[in-house]
Biopython code that builds the backbone (N, CA, C, O; Angstrom):
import numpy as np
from Bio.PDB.StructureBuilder import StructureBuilder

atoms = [
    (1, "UNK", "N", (29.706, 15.297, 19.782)),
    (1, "UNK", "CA", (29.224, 13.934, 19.701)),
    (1, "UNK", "C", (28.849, 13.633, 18.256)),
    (1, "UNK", "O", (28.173, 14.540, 17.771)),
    (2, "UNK", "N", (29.002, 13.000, 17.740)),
    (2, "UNK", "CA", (29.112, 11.970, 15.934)),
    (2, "UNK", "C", (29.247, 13.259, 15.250)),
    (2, "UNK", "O", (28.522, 13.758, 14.390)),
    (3, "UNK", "N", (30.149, 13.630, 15.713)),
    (3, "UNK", "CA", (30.724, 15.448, 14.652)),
    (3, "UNK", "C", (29.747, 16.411, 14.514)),
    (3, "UNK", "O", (29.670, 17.332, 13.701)),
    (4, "UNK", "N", (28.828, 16.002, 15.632)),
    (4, "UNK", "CA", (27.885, 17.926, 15.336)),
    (4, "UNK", "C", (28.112, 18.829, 16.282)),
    (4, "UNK", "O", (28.033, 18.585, 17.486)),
    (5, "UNK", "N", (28.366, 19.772, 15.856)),
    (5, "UNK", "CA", (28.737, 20.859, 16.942)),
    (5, "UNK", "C", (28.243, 20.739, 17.982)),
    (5, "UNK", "O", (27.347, 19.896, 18.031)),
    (6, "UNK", "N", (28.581, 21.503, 19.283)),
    (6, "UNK", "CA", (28.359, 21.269, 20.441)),
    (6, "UNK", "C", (26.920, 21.902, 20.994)),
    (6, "UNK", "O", (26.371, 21.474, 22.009)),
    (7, "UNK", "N", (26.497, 22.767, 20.340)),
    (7, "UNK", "CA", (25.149, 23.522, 20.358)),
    (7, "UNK", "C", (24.123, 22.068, 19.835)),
    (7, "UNK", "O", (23.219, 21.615, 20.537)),
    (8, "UNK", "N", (24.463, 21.589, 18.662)),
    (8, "UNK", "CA", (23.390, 20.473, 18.315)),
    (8, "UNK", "C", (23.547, 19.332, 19.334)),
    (8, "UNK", "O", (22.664, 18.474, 19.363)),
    (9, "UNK", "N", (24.116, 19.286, 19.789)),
    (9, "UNK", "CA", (24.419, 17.835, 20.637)),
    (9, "UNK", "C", (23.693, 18.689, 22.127)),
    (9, "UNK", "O", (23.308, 17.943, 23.027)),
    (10, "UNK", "N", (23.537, 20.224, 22.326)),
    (10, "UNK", "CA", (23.196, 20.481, 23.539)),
    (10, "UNK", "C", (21.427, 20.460, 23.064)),
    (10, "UNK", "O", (20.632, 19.778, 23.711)),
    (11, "UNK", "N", (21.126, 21.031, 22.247)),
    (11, "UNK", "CA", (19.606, 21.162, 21.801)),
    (11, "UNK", "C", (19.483, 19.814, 21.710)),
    (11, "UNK", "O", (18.375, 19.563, 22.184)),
    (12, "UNK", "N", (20.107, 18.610, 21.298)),
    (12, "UNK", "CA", (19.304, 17.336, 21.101)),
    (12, "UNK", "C", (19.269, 16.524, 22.183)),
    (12, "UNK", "O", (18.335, 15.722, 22.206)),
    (13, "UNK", "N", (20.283, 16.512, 23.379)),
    (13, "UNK", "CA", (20.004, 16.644, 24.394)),
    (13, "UNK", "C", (18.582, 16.566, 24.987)),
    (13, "UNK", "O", (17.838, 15.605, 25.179)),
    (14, "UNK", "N", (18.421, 18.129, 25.256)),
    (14, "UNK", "CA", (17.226, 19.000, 26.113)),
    (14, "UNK", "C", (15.937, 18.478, 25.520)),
    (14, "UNK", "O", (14.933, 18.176, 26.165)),
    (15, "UNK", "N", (16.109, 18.405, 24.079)),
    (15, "UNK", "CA", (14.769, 18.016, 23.292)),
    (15, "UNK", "C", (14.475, 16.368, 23.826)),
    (15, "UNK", "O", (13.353, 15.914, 24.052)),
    (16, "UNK", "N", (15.557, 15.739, 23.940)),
    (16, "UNK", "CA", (15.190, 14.438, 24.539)),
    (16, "UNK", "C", (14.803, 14.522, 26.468)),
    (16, "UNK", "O", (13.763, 14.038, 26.917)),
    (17, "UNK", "N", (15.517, 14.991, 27.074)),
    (17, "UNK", "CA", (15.303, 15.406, 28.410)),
    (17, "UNK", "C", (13.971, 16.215, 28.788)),
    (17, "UNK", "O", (13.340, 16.130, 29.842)),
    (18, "UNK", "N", (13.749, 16.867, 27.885)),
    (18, "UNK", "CA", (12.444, 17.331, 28.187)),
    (18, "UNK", "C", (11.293, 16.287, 27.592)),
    (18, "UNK", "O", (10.204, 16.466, 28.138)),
    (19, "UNK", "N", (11.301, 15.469, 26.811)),
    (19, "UNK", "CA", (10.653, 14.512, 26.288)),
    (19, "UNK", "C", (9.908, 13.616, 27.516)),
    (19, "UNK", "O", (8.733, 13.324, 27.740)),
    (20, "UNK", "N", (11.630, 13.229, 28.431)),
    (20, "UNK", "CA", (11.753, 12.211, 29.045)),
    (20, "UNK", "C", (10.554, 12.820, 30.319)),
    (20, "UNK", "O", (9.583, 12.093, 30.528)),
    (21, "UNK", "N", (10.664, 14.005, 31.038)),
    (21, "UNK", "CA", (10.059, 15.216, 31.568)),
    (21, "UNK", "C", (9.015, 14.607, 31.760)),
    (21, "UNK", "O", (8.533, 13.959, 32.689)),
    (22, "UNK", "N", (8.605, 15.012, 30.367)),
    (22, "UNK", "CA", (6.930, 15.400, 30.159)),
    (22, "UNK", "C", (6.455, 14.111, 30.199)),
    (22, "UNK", "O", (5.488, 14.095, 30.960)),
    (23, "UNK", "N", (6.667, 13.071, 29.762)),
    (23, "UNK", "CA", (6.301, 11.332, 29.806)),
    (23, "UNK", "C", (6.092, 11.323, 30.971)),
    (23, "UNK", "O", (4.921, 11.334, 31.351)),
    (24, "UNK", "N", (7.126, 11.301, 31.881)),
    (24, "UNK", "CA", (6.630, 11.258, 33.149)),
    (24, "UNK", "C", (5.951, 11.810, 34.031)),
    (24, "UNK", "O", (5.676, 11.208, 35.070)),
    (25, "UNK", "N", (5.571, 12.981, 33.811)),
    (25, "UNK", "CA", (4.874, 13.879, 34.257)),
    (25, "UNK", "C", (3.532, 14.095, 34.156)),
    (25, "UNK", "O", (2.801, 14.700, 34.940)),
    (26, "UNK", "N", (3.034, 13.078, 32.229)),
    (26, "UNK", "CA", (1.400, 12.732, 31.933)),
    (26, "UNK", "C", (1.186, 11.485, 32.533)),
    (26, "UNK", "O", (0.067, 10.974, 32.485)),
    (27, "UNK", "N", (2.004, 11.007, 33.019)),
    (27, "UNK", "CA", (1.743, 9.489, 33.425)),
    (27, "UNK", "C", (1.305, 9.831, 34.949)),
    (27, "UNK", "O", (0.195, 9.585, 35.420)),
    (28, "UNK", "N", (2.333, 10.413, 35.599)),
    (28, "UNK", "CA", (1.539, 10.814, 37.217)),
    (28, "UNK", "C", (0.769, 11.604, 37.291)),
    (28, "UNK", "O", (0.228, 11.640, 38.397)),
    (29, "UNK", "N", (0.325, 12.534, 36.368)),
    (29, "UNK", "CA", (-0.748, 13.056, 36.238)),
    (29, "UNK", "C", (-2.100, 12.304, 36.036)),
    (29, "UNK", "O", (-3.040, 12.807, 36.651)),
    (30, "UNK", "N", (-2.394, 11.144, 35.258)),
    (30, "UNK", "CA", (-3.329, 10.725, 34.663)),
    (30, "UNK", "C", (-3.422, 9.371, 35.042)),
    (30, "UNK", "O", (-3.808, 8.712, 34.077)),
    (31, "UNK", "N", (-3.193, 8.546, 36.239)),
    (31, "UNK", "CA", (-2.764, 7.341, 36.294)),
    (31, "UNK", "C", (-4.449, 7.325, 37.386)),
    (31, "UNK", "O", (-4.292, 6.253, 37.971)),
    (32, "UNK", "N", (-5.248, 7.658, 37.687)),
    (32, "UNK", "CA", (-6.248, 7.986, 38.012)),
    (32, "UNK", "C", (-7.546, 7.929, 37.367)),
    (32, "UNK", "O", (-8.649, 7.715, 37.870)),
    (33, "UNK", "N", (-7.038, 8.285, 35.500)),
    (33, "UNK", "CA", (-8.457, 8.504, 34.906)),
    (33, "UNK", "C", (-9.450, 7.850, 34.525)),
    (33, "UNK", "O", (-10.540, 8.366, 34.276)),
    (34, "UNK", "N", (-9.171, 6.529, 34.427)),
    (34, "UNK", "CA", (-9.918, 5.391, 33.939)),
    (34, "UNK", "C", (-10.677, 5.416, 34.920)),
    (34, "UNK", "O", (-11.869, 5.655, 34.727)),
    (35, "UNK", "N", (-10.169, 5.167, 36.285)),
    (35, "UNK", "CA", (-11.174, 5.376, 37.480)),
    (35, "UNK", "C", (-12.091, 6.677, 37.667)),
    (35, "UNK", "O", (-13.103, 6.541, 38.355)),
    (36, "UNK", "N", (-11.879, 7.613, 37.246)),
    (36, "UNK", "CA", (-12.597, 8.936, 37.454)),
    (36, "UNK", "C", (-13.891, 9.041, 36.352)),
    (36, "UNK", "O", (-15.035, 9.450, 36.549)),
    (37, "UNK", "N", (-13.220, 8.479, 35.041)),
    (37, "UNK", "CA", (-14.313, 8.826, 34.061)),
    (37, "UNK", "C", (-15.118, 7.827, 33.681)),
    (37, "UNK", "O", (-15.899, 8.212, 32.810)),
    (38, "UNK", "N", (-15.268, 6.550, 34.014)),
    (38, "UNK", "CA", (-15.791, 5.467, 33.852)),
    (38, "UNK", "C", (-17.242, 4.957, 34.645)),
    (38, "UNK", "O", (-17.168, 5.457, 35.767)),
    (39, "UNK", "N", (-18.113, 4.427, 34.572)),
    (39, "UNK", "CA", (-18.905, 4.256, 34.992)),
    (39, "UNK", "C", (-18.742, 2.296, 35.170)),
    (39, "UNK", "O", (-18.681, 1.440, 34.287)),
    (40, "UNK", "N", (-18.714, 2.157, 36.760)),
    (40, "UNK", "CA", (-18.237, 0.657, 36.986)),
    (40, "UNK", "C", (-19.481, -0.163, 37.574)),
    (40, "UNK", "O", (-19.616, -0.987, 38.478)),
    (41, "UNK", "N", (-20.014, 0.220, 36.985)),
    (41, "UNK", "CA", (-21.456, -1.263, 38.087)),
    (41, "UNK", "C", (-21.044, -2.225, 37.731)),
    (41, "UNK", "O", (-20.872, -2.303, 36.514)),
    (42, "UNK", "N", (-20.746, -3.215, 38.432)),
    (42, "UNK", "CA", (-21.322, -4.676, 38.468)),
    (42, "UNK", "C", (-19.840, -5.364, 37.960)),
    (42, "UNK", "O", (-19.704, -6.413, 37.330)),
    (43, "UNK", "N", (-18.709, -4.373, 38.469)),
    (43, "UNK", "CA", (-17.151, -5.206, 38.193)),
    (43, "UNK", "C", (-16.348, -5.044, 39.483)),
    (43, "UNK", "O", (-16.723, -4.199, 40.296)),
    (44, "UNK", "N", (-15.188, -5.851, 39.747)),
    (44, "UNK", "CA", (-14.788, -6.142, 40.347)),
    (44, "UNK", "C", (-13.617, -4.410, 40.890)),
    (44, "UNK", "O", (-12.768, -4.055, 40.071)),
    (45, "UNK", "N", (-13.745, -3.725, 42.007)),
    (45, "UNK", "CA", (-13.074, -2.920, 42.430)),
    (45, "UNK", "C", (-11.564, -2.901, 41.960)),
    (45, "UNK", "O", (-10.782, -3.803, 42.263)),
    (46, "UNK", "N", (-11.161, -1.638, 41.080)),
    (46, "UNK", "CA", (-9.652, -1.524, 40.936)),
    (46, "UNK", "C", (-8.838, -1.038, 41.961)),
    (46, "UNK", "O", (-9.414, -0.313, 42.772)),
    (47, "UNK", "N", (-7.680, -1.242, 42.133)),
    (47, "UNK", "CA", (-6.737, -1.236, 43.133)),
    (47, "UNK", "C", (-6.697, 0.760, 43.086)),
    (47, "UNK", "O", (-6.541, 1.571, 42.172)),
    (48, "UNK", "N", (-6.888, 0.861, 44.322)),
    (48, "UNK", "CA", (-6.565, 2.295, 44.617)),
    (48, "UNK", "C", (-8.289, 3.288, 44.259)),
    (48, "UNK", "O", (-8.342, 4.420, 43.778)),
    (49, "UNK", "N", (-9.303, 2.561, 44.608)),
    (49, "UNK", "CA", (-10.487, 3.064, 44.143)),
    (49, "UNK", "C", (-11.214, 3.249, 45.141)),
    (49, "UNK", "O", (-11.186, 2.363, 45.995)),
    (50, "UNK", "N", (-11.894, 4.167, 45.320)),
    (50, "UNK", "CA", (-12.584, 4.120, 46.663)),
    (50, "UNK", "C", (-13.736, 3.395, 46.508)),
    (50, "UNK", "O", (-13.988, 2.789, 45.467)),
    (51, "UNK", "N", (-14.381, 3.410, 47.369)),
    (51, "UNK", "CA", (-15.893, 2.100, 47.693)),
    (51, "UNK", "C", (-16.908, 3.096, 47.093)),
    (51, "UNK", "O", (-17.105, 4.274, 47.390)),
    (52, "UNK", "N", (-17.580, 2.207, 46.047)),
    (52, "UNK", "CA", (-19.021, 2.439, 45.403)),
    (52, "UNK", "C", (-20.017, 2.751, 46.573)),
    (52, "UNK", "O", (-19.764, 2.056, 47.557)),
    (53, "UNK", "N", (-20.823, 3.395, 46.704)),
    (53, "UNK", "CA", (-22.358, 3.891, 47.305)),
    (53, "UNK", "C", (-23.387, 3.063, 47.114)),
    (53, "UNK", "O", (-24.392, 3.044, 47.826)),
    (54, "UNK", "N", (-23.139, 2.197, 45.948)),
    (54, "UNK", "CA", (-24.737, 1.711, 45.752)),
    (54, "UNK", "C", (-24.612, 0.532, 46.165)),
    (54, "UNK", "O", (-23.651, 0.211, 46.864)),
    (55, "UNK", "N", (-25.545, -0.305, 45.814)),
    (55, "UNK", "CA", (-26.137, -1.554, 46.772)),
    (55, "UNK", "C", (-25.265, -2.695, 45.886)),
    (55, "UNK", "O", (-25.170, -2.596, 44.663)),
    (56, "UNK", "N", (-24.677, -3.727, 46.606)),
    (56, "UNK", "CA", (-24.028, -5.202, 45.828)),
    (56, "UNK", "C", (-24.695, -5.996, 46.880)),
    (56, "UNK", "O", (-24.734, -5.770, 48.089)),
    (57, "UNK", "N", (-25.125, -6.803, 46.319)),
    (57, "UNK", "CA", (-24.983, -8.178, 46.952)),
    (57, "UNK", "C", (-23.975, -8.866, 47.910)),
    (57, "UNK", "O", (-22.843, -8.388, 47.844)),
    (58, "UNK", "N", (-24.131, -9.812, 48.720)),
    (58, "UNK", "CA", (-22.855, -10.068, 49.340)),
    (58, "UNK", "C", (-23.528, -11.871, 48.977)),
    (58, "UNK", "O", (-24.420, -12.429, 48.338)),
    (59, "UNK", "N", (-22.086, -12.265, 50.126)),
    (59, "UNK", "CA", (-21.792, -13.662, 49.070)),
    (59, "UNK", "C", (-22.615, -14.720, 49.527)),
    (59, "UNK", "O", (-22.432, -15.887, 49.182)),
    (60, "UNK", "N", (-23.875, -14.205, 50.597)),
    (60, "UNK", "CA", (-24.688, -15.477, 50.438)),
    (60, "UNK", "C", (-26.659, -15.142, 49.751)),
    (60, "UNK", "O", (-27.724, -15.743, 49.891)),
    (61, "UNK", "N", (-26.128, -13.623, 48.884)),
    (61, "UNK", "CA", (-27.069, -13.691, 47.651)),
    (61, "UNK", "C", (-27.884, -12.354, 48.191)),
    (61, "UNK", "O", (-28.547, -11.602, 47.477)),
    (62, "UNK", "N", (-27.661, -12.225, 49.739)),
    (62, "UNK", "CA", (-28.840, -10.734, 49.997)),
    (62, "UNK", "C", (-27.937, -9.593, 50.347)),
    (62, "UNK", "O", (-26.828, -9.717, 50.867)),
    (63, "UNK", "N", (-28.469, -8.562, 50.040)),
    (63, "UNK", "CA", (-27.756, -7.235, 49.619)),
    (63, "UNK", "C", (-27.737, -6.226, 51.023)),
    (63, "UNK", "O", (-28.462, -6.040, 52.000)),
    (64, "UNK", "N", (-26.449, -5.707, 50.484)),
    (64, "UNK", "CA", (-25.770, -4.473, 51.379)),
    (64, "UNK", "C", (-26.404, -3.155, 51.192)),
    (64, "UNK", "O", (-26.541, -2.439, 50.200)),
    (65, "UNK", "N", (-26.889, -2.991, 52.913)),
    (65, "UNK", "CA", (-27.495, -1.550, 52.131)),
    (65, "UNK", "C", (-26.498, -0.558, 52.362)),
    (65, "UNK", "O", (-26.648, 0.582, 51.923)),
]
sb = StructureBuilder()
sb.init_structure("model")
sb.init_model(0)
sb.init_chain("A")
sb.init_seg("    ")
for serial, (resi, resn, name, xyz) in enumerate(atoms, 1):
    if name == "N":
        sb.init_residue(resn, " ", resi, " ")
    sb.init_atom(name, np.array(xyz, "f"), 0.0, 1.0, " ", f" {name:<3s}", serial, name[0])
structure = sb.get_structure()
């Protein structure tokens, strides 16, 4: 491929394929962390988060125990 031997075209390859790999692989790994390491009082629940413990208000002003 563009005249480099067939060994460079196989290493540049793999070096991209494994690139492609690992991208995807920190992304499903870590698509979680914002939610794990964050501390959320008083914002609106992100999609895929489980339910807070502590006390909110509900919508006619008196609170959930």
């Amino acid at each position: 491929m563009f005249g480099l031997p067939t060994s460079t075209t196989v290493i540049m390859a793999a070096v991209m394929g494994f690139w492609v790999v690992y991208t995807l692989v920190f992304y499903v790994s870590t698509r979680g962390w914002a939610v794990e390491d964050a501390d959320y009082e008083g914002r609106p629940p992100v999609r895929g988060e489980a339910p807070s413990t502590s006390r909110h208000r509900d919508a006619d002003g008196g609170e959930d125990a």
